[in-house]
N, C-alpha and C positions, 0 to 999 in steps of 0.2 A: 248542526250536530257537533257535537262539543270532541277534539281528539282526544284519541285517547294515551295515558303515556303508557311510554314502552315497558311490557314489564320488568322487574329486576333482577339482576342476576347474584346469583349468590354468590359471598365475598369469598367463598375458596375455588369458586368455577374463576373470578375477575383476576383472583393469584393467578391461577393456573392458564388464563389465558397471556398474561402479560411476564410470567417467567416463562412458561415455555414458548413464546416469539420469541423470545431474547435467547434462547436456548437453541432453538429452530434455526437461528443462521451457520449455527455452526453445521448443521446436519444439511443443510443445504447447500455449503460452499464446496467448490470441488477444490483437488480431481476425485477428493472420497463420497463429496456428497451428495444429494439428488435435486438440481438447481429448479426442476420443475417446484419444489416445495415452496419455493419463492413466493410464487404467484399466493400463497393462501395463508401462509405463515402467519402473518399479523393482523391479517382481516378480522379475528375475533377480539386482541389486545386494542386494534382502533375502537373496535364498539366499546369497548370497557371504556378507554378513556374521554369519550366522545358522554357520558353518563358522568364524568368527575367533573368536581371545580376546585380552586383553590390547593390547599397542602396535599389532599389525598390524587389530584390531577399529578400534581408533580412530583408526587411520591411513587405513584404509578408508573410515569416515563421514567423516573431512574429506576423501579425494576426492571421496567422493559431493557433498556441500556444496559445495567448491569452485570443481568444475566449473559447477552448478548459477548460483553466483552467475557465474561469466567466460559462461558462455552467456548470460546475463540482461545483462549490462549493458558488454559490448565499447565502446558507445558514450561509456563515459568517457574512452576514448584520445584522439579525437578531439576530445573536448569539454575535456579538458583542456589541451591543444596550442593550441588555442585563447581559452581564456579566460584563461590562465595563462601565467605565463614557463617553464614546464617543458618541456624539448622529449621528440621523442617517445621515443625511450629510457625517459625517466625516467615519462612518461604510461604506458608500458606495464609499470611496475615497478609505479605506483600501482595499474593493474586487477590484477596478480597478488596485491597487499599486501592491498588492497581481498577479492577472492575470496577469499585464507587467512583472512583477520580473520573476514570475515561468514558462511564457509561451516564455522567451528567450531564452530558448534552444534551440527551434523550429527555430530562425535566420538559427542556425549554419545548419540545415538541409534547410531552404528554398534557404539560399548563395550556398548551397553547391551543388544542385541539376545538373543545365547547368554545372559548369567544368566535372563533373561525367558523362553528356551524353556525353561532347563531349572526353573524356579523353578514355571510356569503348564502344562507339559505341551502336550498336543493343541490349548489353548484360547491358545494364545502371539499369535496374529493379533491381538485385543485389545488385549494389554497391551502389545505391539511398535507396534501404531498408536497407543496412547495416548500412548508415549515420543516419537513423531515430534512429534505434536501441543504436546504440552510442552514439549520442545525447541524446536521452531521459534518459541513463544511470550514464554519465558525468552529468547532468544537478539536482543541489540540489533543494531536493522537502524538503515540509513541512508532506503536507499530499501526499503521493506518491500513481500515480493513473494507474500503464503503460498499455499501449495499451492494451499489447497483454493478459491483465486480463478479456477483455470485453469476452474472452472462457471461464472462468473460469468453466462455467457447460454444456459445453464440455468437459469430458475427453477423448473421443475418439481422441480428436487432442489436446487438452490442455496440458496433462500429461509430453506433451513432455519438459515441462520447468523439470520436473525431474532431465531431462538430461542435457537441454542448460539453467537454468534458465530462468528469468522472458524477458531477451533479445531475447533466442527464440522465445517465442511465438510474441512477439510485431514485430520481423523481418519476423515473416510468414505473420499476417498482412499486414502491410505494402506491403511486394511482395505482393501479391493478387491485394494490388490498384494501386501497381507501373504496374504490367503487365496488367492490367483494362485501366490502363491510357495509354498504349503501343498500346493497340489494339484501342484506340478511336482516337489514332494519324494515325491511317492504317501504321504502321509502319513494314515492310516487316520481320522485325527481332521478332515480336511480337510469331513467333511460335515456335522457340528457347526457348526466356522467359519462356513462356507457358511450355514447356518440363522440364526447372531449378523447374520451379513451382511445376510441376506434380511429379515431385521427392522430392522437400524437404515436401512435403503434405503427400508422400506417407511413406516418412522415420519418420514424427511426428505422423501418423496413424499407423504404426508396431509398433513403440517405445511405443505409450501409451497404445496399447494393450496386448504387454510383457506385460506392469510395471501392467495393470489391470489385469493380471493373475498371479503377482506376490501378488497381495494386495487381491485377493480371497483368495490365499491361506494361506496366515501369517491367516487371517481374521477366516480360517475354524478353524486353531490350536489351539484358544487360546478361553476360555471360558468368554462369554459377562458378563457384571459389570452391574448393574440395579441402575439409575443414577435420583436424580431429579434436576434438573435445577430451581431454585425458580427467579422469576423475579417478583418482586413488586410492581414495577412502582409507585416508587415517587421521585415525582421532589422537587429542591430544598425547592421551595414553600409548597408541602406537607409534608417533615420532619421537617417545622417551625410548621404548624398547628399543627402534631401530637404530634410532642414538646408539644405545648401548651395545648392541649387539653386530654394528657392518658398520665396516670402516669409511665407506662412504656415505653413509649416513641418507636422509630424508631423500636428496638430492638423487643418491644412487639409485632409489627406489624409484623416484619420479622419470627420471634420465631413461632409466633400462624401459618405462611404459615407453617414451617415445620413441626408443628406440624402435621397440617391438613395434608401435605405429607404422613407420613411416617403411620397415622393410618389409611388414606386409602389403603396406598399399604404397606405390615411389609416386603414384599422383598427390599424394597429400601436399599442398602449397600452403597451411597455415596451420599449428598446433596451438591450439589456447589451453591454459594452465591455471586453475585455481586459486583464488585469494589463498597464499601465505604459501605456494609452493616453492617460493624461493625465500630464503632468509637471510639472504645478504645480498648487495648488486650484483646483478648479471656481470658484472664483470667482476667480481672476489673471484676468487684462489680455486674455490671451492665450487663454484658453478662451471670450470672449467672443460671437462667431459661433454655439459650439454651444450654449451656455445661449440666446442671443437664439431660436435654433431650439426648444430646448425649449419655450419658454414660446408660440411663434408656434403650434405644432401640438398641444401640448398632448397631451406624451408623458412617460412619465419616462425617466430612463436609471440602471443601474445600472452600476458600470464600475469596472476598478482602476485605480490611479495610483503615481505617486510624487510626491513632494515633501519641501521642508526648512523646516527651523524652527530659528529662533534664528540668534545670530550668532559670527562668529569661531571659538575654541575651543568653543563650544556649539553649533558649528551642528549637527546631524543630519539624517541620509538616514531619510524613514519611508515605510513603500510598506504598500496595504491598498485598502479599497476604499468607494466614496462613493456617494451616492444623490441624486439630483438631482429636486425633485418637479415634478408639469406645470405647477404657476404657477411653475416657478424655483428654488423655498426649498431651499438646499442643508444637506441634515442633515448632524451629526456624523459622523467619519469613522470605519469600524473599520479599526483599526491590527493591520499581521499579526503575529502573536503569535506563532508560528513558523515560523523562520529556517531556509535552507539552511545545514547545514555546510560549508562553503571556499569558497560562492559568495555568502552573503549578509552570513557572517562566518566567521572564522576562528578555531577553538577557542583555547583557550588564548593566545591573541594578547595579552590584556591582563598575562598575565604573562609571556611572549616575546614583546618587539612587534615583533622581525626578521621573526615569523612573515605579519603581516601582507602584506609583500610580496610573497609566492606569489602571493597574488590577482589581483591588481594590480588588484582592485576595493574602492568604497569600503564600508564597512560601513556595511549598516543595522539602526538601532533597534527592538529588537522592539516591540510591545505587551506591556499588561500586566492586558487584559480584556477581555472578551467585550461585544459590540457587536450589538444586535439592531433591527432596522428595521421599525414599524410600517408595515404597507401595504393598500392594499384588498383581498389576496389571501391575506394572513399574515404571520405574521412571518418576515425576511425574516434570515439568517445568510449574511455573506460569505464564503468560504475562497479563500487568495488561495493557489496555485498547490502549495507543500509541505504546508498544512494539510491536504488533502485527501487524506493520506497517513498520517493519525493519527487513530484512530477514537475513542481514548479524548480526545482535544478537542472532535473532533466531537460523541463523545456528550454532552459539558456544555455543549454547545452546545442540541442537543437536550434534557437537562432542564431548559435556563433558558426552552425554549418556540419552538426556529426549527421554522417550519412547513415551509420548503424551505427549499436552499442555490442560492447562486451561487457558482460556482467561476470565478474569472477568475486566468488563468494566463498567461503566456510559457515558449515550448517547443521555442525554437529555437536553444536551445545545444542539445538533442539531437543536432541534428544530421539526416540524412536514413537514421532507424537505426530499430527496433521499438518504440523504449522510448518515443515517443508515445503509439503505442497501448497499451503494459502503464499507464502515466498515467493514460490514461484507462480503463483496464479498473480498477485500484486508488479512482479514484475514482468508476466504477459500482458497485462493489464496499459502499462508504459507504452509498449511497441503499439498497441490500438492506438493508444493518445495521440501518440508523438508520429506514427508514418514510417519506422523504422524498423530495420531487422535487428535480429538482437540474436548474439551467440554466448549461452549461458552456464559456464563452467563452476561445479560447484564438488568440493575435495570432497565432501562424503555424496553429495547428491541434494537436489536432482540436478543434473545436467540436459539442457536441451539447446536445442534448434528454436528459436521463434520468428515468426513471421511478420510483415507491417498489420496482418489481419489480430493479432494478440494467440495465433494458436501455436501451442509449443507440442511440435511435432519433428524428430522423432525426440522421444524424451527414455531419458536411464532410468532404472529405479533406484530409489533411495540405500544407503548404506550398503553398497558392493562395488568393490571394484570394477571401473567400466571402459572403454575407448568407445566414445561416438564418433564414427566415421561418415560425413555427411557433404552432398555437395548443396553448396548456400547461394540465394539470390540475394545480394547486397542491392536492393532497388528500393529506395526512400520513396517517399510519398508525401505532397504537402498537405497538413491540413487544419483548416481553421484555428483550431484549437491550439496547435504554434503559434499562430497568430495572434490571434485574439484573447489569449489567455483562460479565463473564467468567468466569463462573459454570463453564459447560463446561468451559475450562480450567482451572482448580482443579479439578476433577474427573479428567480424564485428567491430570494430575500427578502428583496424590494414588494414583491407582492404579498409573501406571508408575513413582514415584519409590517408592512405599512396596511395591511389588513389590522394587527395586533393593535397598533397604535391608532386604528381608526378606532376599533372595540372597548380602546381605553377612553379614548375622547366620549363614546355616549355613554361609561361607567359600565360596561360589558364585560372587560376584561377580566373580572372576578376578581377574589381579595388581592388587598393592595400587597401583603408583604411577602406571599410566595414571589412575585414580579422585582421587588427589593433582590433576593435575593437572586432573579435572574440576571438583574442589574450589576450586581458583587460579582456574580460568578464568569460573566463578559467582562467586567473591568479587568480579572485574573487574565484573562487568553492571552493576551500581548507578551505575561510573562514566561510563558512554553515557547516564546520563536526563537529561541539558543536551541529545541530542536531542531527545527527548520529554518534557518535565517534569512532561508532566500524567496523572503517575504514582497511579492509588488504590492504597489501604492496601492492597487485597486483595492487588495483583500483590507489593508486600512483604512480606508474609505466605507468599505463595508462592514466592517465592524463598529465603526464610527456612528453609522446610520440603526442597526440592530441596538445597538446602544440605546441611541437615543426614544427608539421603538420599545423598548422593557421601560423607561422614564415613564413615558406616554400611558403603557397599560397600566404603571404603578399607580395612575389617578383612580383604579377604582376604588370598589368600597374597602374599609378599614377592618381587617379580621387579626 
């Protein structure tokens, strides 16, 4: 008996299933949105693409993508309108450039899907989540959002990026709506799938419940720190007025919260302070009140700042973060090592210097090393606001020895939009990774507590004035993924790239020139690592190989 093909779906149901997945992540990502939507989101945009070949396959994936990224991050209209000379027309050109640019990764997973079914057979769920995962990994972000973070508070199943990193969890994902999408095809092999499924769910539920009974127990050992968290909430607009209007200015403001901290609670032993709450060193002229406080109560503060150095032509803007100890003695500062793209500098500005003027901010100097702060609790690693968006810094942060992170940020060019909380969801996300506690200071909000489990509890609400007052268990946890870096990913690579490059060898891979241009579009990646420069060998190696895997497919036929 002869099968029969699936019937077709109409081309405004296949829009509509592939913009609105890409749509879908945003109403799925917390702390706004409903993470259980996960599981089903893309299950329909897989069968669409699972039915394309050639230019319409990967026209497909970058809708999927695209939308994905414009659902994620609207809030650069507004935020560009504002910190920029651009008005809004030209703001709303940047989030569409913005979403095409960063949602073509997604191409190489919508091309990629049809050689993979018919390359892998009944067992396609696999090596189709493998391609997502790889993709998404390959593929350079600005602000990095991955799938498989929408668990992030789940650690019952989440934790397991411990082990496989952040491609774990996006590749469990994924399965879920690739085998969703199996069973809506009545596809005989669908309980197979389902059985692959029920075992790697089952191996990232044992795995996170070790590592949760590994993080009780560091947790019972070690005696909690009584922490206040000062968040202030003023925006650029209110450090002019207060300029203008009290003689002591930003400082006075900030200074009188501590004060009020520490004489309602005398157990308070650590105050942390916001990216940019100080604007000159802790020890200027001008900071004088809050140091005379430290040493009076006999607290420390940890805090970010800004300030300059040097003169004239050399002066410099450096912004990072300082440690202030309870007799006074102010240690070396670490210097943030990286930089916002267009907000903190502008790419390529030193060889177009016109470019600079978009900003109409000054540029600041990166760092050029890692900075780590003995203290009676551990050592101690700053992340000032973007760092906390970069795991592979983080992680050599973690192997040079930080016990926990502070995170002290400003997050109020956001605007009044979601992407605080995906912020701080990206940098709950970290402390999962990495084994570490994380104290999260942020001038407009949010401010929280986070745990080695990635859950940031108690947490402030956005734009109000706040003091968290909280006692913290500084208990690190080691795990794999310190280790072994990205290990996971080279894995689902290798098996979806070298799936792809086997479908190109028997002429499966479908037209030759969509794959041409997946080929262009991975030669580009290398040129995005000035955002992230703290690139290991592995992930070159890896790109190296995906490479050569788009070459491979490009043998097929000629359209």
């Amino acid at each position: 008996m002869t099968e029969q093909p699936p019937p077709p779906i109409h081309p405004l149901a296949a829009l509509a299933a592939l913009a609105g997945g890409g749509l879908a992540v945003s109403w799925a990502s917390p702390p706004t949105g409903v993470p259980a939507l996960s599981l089903v989101m893309w299950a329909p945009a897989i069968v669409v693409l699972g039915r394309l070949t050639g230019w319409r396959a990967f026209l497909g994936g970058w809708l999927l993508g695209a939308c994905m990224q414009a659902g994620l991050f609207p809030w650069l209209v507004p935020t560009i309108v504002r910190f920029s000379t651009i008005p809004l027309a030209g703001a709303i050109g940047v989030l569409v450039l913005y979403s095409l640019l960063f949602g073509l990764g997604w191409a190489v997973f919508g091309l990629g899907i049809k050689p993979l079914r018919e390359t892998f057979g009944s067992w396609w769920p696999v090596p189709v989540a493998a391609l997502g995962a790889a993709a998404e990994y390959l593929a350079p972000h600005l602000f990095p959002t991955p799938l498989g973070e929408i668990w992030t508070e789940t650690p019952q199943l989440f934790l397991i990026v411990s082990l496989t990193g952040l491609a774990g969890a996006t590749f469990l994902l994924l399965l879920v709506n690739c085998v969703l999408a199996q069973a809506l095809e009545r596809d005989p092999g669908t309980g197979r799938s389902a059985a692959v499924l029920a075992a790697c769910l089952a191996v990232a539920a044992g795995w996170s419940q070790l590592h949760l009974g590994t993080i009780e127990e560091a947790e019972a050992g070690v005696e909690p720190v009584r922490v206040a968290v000062i968040q202030p909430h003023l925006l650029d607009e209110d450090r002019r007025r207060v300029r203008a209007e009290s003689s002591t200015g930003v400082i006075g403001v900030i200074t009188d919260l501590v004060r009020w901290a520490v004489d309602d609670d005398s157990e308070i032993q650590v105050v942390v302070l916001p990216e940019g709450a100080l604007n000159r060193r802790p020890s200027h002229a001008t900071n004088d009140r809050l140091t005379r406080l430290v040493e009076d109560r006999e607290f420390e503060i940890w805090t970010g700042a800004q300030w300059r150095v040097g003169k004239g032509e050399d002066r410099k803007l450096l912004g990072g973060g300082w440690r202030i100890q309870a007799d006074g003695t102010i240690d070396p500062p670490h210097q943030k090592n990286v930089l916002i793209p267009f907000g903190e500098y502008m790419p390529l500005a030193d060889v177009f210097p016109a470019l600079q003027a978009i900003t109409g901010r000054s540029t600041t100097t990166a760092g050029d090393s890692l900075q780590l702060f003995e203290t009676d609790w551990g050592r101690l690693m700053f992340v000032v606001c973007f760092e906390a968006t970069r795991p592979r810094y983080l992680r050599q942060g973690r192997l040079a020895g930080a016990d926990f992170l502070v995170n002290v940020t400003y997050e109020g060019w956001f605007g009044d939009t979601a992407q605080a909380g995906l912020h701080l969801r990206v940098a709950a996300s970290q402390s999962a990774l990495l084994g570490v506690p994380q104290i999260r200071a942020g001038a407009t909000g949010i401010s929280a507590i986070i745990d080695a489990r990635g859950i940031a509890s108690p947490r402030t609400v956005n734009f109000e004035p706040d003091v968290l007052v909280a006692d913290v268990r500084l208990a690190p946890v080691p795990t794999p993924y310190v280790r072994l870096g990205d290990w996971f990913a080279g894995v689902v690579l290798l098996l979806s790239f070298g799936g792809l490059a086997w479908a190109g060898r028997k002429g499966q891979a479908g037209p030759r020139r969509p794959w041409i241009v997946v080929g262009v579009y991975l030669l580009t990646v290398p040129g995005a690592f000035h955002i992230d420069p703290h690139v290991p060998p592995l992930e070159l190696v890896l790109w190296g190989a995906a490479l050569l895997a788009a070459v491979i497919a490009a043998r097929g036929r000629v359209a």
